[in-house]
C-alpha positions in Angstrom: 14.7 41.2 56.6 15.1 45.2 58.1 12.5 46.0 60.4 10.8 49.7 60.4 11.7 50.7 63.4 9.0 51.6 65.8 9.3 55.6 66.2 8.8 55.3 61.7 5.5 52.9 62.5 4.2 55.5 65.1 5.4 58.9 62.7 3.3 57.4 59.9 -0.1 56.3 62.1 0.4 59.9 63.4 0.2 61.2 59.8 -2.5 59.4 58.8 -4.8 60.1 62.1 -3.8 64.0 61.1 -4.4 63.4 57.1 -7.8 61.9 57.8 -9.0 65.0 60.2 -8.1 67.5 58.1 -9.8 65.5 55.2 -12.8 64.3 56.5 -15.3 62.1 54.0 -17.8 63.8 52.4 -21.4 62.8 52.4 -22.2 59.7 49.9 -24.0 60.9 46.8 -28.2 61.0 46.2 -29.5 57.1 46.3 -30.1 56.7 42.5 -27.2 58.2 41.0 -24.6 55.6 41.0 -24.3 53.0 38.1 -25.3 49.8 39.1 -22.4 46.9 39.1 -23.1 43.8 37.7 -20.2 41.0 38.5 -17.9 40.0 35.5 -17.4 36.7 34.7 -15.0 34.4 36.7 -13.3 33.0 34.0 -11.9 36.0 33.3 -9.1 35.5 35.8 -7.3 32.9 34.5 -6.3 35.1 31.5 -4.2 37.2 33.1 -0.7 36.9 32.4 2.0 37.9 34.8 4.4 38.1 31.8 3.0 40.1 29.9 2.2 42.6 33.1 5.8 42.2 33.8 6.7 43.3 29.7 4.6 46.3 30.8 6.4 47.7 34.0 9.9 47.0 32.3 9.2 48.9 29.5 8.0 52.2 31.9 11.1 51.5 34.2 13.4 51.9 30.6 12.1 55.3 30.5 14.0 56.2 33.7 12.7 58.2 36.6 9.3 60.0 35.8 8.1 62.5 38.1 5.5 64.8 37.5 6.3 66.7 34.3 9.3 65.5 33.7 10.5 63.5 30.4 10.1 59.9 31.5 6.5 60.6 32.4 5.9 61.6 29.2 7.2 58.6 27.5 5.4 56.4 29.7 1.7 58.2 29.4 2.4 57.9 25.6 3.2 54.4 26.2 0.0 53.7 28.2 -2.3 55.4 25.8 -0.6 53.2 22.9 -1.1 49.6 24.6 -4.7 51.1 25.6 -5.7 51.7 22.3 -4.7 48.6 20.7 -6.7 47.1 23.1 -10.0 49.2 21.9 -10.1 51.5 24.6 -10.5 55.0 24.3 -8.1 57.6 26.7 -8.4 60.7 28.1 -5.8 62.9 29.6 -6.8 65.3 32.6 -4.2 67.7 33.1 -3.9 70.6 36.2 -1.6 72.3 37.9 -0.8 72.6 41.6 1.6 75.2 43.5 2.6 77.3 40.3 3.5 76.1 36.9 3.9 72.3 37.2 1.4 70.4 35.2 0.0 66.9 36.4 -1.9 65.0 34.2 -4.0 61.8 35.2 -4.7 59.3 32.0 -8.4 58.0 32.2 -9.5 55.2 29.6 -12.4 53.4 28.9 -13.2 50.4 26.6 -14.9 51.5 23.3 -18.2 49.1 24.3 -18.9 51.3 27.5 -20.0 55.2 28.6 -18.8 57.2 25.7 -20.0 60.7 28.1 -17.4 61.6 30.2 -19.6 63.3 32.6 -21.2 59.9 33.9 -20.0 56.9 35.5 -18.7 53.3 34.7 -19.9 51.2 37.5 -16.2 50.6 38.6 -12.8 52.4 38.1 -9.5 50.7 38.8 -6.8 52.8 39.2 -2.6 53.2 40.3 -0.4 55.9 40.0 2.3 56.1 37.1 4.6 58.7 38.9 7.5 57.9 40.1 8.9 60.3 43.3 11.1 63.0 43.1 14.7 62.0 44.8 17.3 64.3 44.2 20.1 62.2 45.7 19.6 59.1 43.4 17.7 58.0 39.9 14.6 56.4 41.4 12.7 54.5 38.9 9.5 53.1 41.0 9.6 49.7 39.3 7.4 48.3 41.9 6.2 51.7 43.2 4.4 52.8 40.7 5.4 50.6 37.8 3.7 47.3 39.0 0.3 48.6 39.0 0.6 50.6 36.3 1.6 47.2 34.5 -1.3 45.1 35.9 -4.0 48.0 34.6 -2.0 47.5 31.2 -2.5 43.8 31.4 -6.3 44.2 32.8 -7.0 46.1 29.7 -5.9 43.9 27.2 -8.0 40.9 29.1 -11.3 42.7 29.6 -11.1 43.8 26.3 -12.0 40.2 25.3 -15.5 40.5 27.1 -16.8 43.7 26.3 -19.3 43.7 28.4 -17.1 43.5 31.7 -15.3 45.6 29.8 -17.9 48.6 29.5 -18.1 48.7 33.4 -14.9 50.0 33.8 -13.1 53.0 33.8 -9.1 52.7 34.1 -6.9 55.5 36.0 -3.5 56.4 36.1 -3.1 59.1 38.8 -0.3 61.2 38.8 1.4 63.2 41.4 0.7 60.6 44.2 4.2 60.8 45.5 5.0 63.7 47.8 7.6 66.4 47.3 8.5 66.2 51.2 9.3 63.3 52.5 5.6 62.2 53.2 3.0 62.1 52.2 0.8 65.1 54.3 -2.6 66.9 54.0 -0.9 69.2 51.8 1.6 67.4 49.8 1.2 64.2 47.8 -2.1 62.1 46.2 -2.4 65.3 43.8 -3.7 63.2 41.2 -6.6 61.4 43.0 -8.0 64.3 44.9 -7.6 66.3 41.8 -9.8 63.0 40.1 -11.8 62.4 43.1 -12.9 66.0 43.1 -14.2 65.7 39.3 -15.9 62.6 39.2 -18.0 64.2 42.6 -19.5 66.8 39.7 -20.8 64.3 37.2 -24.2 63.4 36.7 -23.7 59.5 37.5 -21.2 58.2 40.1 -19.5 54.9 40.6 -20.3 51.5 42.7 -16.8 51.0 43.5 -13.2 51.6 43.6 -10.0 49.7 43.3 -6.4 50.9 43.8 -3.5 49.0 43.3 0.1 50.2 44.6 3.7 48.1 45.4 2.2 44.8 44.0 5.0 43.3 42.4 7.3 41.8 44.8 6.0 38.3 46.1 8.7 38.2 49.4 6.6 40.4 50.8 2.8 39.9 52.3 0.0 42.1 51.1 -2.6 44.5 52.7 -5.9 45.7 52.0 -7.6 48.5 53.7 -9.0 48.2 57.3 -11.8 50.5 56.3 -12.9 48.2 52.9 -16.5 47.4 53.5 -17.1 43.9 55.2 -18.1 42.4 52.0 -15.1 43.6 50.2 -13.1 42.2 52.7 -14.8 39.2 52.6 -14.5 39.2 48.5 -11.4 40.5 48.8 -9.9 37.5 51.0 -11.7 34.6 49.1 -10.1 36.2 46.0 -6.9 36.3 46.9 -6.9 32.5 48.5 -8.0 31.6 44.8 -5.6 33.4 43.4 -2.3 32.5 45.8 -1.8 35.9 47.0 -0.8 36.3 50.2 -3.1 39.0 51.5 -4.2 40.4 55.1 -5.9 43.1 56.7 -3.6 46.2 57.3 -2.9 46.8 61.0 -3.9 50.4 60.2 -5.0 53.2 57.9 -2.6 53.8 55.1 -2.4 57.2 53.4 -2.8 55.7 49.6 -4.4 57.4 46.4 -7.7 55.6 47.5 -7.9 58.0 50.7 -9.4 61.0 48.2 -11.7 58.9 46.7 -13.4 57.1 49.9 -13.4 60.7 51.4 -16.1 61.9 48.8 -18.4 58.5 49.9 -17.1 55.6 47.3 -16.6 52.8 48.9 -13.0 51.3 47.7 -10.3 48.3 47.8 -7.4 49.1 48.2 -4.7 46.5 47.4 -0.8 47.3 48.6 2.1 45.3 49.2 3.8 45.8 52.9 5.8 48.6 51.9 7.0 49.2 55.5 8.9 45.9 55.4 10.5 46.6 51.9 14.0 48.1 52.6 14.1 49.2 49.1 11.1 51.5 49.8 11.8 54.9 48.1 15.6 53.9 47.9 17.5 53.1 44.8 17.1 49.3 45.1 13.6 49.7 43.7 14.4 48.0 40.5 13.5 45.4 37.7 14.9 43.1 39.7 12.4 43.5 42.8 9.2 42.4 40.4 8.1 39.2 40.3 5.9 38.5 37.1 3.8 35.7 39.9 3.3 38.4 42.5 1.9 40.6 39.3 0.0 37.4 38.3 -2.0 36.9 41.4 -2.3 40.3 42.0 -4.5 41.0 39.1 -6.2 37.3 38.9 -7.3 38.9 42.4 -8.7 41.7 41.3 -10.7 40.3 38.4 -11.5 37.7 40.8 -12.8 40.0 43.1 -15.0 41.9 40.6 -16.4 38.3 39.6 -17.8 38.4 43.2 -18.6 41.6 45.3 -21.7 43.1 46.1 -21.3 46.6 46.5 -22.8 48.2 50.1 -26.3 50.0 49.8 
């Protein structure tokens, strides 16, 4: 398997160190204003179906390359919002615009059981981006970087819709704009979506308990990581989870710069699940393809995250 070479490693650690500086965590919101969590039921797990996760992520990756505003973005938000709604939950897009006229636009949904007022809470959101990054040189179609989670919150849908009480508690995101223009991902460019999301849901009237964000999750050569800065008890939760589930899954060796970053910086504590993209040589090349994703790694991926949500006590 390529190595990342060292001087790659140490560019990266350097970035995050800088991101996090210039984007320091805000103060945690008033106690009382977040929605209490209560966990969803275990055997919810077992439902998920890597298949049908995988049926999702190959459909998006037939669209072709969809970067921010472009047509095969389209296709797959009007794609997402049909599955969503023939699973009984309700979507919302939330569209902006960044450095001139392009347009990004997040896709929020929520089960028809739960918050109906967009200006409070479910106790949970779950979220991954859809984009797929800009490369000029090749067609990059992201089918595990950005298509896998998108698939597993496609697949997550369709089994919490079967309890609508887990349901209720959570709110589904697909950011957009995570990728950078540049290279990397900096203060200034990339995670558009999620700050622009993080940003709104700081001016509601109720906040969340928790946060989960899924990226790179559908190739099963490959370990995977979750946040050094996840509370102790997510990490805890987080690891008995994925030894239930079969998923190979560690503690990253460091901060990685991930759509999660915006929303821990405004105080909501958040897991972030990520396969080891620095070991993937097909990382933002063009041998990201169908043929990468591994309906199992999908599988465990999201009996993992139900699993975890069956179990964790959010801090405070």
């Amino acid at each position: 398997m390529k190595r990342v070479p060292l001087a790659v490693l140490l560019i990266l650690a350097t970035l995050a160190v800088w991101y996090f500086t210039r984007n320091p965590p805000e103060p945690p919101p008033p106690v009382g204003t977040r929605v209490a969590f209560e966990p969803i039921p275990a055997t919810l797990a077992e439902q998920f179906s890597g298949a049908k996760a995988y049926e999702h992520v190959k459909a998006i990756v037939a669209f072709g390359p969809r970067p921010p505003g472009s047509e095969g973005y389209e296709k797959s938000l009007v794609y997402a919002e049909t599955v969503l709604a023939a699973h009984g939950w309700t979507t919302r897009r939330q569209s902006f615009t960044r450095g001139g006229a392009l347009t990004f636009t997040n896709l929020l949904a929520r089960h028809a059981q739960g918050e109906a007022n967009w200006n409070r809470s479910t106790p949970v959101l779950i979220g991954g981006h859809l984009d797929s990054k800009a490369i000029q040189e090749f067609r990059f179609v992201g089918a595990n970087d950005g298509g896998s989670s998108t698939g597993i919150l496609l697949e997550l849908a369709r089994v919490l819709s079967g309890d609508p009480a887990a349901a209720a508690q959570v709110e589904l995101v697909l950011f957009d704009g995570e990728e950078a223009f540049g290279p990397n991902i900096t203060p200034e460019d990339g995670l558009y979506g999620s700050k622009y999301y993080a940003h709104a849901i700081s001016k509601r009237a109720t906040w969340p308990s928790l946060g989960i964000v899924i990226d790179l999750v559908g190739d099963s050569r490959h370990d995977f990581l979750y946040n050094p800065e996840a509370p102790p008890a997510f990490a805890a939760a987080a690891e008995r989870a994925a030894a239930d589930s079969g998923l190979k899954l560690r503690r990253a060796p460091g901060p990685i710069l991930d759509d999660h970053v915006p929303l821990q910086n405004t105080g909501l504590p958040c897991l972030h699940l990520i396969g080891d993209f620095m070991n993937m040589p097909y990382w933002h090349q063009p041998g990201d393809t169908l043929e990468v994703i591994d309906p199992q790694a999908l599988e465990q991926t999201g009996r993992t995250t139900l699993r975890f949500l069956s179990q964790v006590v959010p801090p405070g």
